[in-house]
N, C-alpha and C positions, 0 to 999 in steps of 0.2 A: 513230641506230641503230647506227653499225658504231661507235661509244664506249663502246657497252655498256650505255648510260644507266642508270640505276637498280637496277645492281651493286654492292657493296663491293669486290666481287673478279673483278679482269677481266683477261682476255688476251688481245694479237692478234701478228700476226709482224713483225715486222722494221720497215724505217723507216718503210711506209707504218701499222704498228701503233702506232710510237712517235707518228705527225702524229694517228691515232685516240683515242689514251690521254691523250698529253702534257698537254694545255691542261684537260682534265678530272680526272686524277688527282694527287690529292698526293704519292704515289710512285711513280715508279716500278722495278722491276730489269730490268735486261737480260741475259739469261742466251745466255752462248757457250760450251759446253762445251769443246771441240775447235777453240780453244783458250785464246781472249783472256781470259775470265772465270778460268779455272782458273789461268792464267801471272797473274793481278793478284794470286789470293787466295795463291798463294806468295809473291808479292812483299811484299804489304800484315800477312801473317801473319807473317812476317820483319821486319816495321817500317821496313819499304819503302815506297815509293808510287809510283804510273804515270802518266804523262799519254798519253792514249789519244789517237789522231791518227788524224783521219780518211783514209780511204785516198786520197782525191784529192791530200790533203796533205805523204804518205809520203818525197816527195823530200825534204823541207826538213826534217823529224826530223834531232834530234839524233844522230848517233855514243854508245854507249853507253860507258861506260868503261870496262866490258869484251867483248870483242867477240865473247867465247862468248856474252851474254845476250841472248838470242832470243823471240819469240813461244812456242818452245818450253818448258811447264812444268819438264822434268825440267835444263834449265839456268839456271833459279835458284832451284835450293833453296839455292844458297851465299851469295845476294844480300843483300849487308851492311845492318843495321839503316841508318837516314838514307839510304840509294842512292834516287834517282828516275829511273824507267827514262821514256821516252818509247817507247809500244809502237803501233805502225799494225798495223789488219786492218780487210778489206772487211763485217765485218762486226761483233763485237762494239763494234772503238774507232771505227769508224762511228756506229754507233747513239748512247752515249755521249757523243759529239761533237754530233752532233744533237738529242739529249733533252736536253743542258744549257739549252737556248733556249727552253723548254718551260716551265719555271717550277715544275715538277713536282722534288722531290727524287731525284736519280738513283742507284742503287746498283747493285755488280756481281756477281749470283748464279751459282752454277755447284751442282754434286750437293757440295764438299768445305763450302763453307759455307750451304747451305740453309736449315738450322733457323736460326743465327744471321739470317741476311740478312733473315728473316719473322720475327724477335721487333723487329727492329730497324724493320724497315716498319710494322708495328704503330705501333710509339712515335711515329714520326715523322711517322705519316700521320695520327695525334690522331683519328681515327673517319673520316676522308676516304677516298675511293676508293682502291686501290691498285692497279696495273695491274703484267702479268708480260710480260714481251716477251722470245719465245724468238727468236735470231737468225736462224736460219736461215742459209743461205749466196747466195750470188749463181752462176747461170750465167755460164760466161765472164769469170769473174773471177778469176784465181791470183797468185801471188806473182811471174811472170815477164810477165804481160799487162798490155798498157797500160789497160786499160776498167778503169773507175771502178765501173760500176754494169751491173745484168743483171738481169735476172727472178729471182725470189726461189725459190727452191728450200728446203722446209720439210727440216727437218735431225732428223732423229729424236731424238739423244741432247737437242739444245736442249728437244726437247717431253717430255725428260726430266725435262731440269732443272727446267724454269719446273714441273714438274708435283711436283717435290718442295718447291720453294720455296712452291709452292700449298696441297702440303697439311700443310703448320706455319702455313698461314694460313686452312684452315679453320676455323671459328669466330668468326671476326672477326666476316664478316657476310653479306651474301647474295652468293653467285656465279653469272657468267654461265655460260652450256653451257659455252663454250669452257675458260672457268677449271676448272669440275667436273668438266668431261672429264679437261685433262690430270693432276690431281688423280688422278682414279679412278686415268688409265693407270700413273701414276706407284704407285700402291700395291699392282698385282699384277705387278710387273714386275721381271726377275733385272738389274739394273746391271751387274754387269761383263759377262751374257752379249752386252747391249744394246748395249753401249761398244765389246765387241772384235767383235763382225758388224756392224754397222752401216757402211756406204759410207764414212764417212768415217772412221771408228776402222779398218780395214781397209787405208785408205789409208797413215793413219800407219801401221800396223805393215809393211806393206811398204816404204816408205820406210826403217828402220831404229828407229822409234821407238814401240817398244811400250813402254817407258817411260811418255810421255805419258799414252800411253792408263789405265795403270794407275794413274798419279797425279790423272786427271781422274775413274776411276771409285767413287775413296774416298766414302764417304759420312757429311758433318757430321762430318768428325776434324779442322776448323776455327773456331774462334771470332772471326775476321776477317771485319769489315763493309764491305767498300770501299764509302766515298759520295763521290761526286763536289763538290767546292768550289774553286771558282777553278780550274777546267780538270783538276783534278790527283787521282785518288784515292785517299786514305786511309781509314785505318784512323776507325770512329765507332765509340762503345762505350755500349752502350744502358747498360749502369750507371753512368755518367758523361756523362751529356750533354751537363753544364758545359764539361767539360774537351774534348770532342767539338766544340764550334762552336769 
C-alpha cells in the first residue's frame, strides 16, 4: 500500500519514501530545493559533477579545492567544467546515498531543472513506475549538531519541486493522490512568492543569502540531468543515451 502499487507516477517523503519507492520504481528523483539538488544542478550544468555523502559520513568528505565551494548554490556558479565536488546534507545527499542501493535509477531534481529531469525519467524508466521523493528536512539536525537523523519535517518548497517535476510527467501514466496532488499544488502556485516565505527560504535570507534563494527559485532555465552512476552525479543527456551510460 504505502509503494503506491498500481501507479505510474508516485510520491512519498524522504528516506522512509525512498525504502517505499526504491525496490519498486525504475526511477526515481530526489528533490532538495533549499539546497543539495539546486548546488548539484549548478555544478552538473557547468560540467561538473558531485558525489553526494551521506550526512553520517560528512567527517571523512574530501576538502574541496576551493574552499569557497559550499552547499551553497550562489558559490558555484564559477565551478570549472571537470571539477568533482564531494557535497554532504542531512538530507538531499542522504537520500541519494541511500537510493543508490535500491536498484532504481537515481536522479537529482530541483524547480531549475524540472522539465529536463521528467523528459529524462521518462526515457529511462521505459513505461516502469517512476517515484518523486521531496526531501523534506530532519528535526534537530543542522550543520553544527552532532544527530545524524530526526523526525522528518515535510519542507514546503521540496513539495514544490517534486510537484513541478510531477507535472512534465503528467501523461505518462496513471498517478497516485499523493503524486496528483503535488502536481495540482505545483500548477496554481507563485515560485518565488513560495521560495522567499517559506521557513526555510526565510532562514536563508536572514542568514545573508538571498542569493540562494533566488537561484533555487528559477524555473527550467536548465537543461542538466544529474543521474547518479558509481556514487558520483553527472550530467545524462536524453538525446544521447549512448554517450550518457
Amino acid at each position: 500500500m504505502f509503494g503506491q502499487e498500481g501507479s505510474r507516477l508516485r510520491l512519498e517523503w524522504g528516506s522512509e519514501g525512498v525504502a517505499a519507492l526504491g525496490e519498486q520504481c525504475a526511477v526515481l528523483v530526489v528533490v532538495d530545493v533549499l539546497s543539495f539538488s539546486t548546488a548539484v544542478d549548478v555544478v552538473v550544468a557547468r560540467g561538473g559533477s558531485v558525489r553526494p555523502v551521506h550526512w553520517a559520513d560528512r567527517a571523512s568528505a574530501a576538502r574541496p579545492a576551493d574552499p569557497s565551494w559550499t552547499l551553497r548554490p550562489s558559490s558555484l556558479v564559477s565551478v570549472p567544467a571537470g571539477a568533482e565536488l564531494e557535497l554532504a546534507s542531512a538530507n538531499g545527499a542522504t537520500l541519494c546515498s541511500v537510493a543508490a542501493s535500491t536498484g532504481a535509477v537515481v536522479l537529482a531534481g530541483c524547480l531549475r531543472n524540472a522539465r529536463a529531469v521528467a523528459a529524462a525519467a521518462r526515457e529511462l524508466a521505459a513505461g516502469g513506475p517512476i517515484g518523486v521523493v521531496p526531501a523534506g528536512e530532519r528535526w534537530g539536525v543542522t550543520i553544527t549538531a552532532d544527530a545524524d537523523a530526526g523526525p522528518l519535517r515535510p519542507a514546503v518548497e521540496d513539495l514544490l519541486g517534486a510537484g513541478a517535476v510531477m507535472s512534465s510527467l503528467l501523461g505518462y501514466g496513471s498517478a497516485s493522490v499523493e503524486a496528483a496532488v503535488a502536481a495540482e499544488m505545483y500548477a496554481w502556485a507563485s515560485v518565488e512568492d513560495i521560495l522567499h516565505g517559506c521557513v526555510s527560504g526565510r532562514e536563508l535570507i536572514a542568514e545573508g543569502h538571498a542569493g540562494d534563494v533566488a537561484l533555487a527559485s528559477q524555473v527550467n532555465v536548465s537543461t542538466a540531468v544529474p543521474r547518479l552512476t558509481d556514487g558520483v552525479l553527472r550530467d545524462w543527456s536524453v538525446a544521447d543515451p549512448v554517450v550518457a551510460q
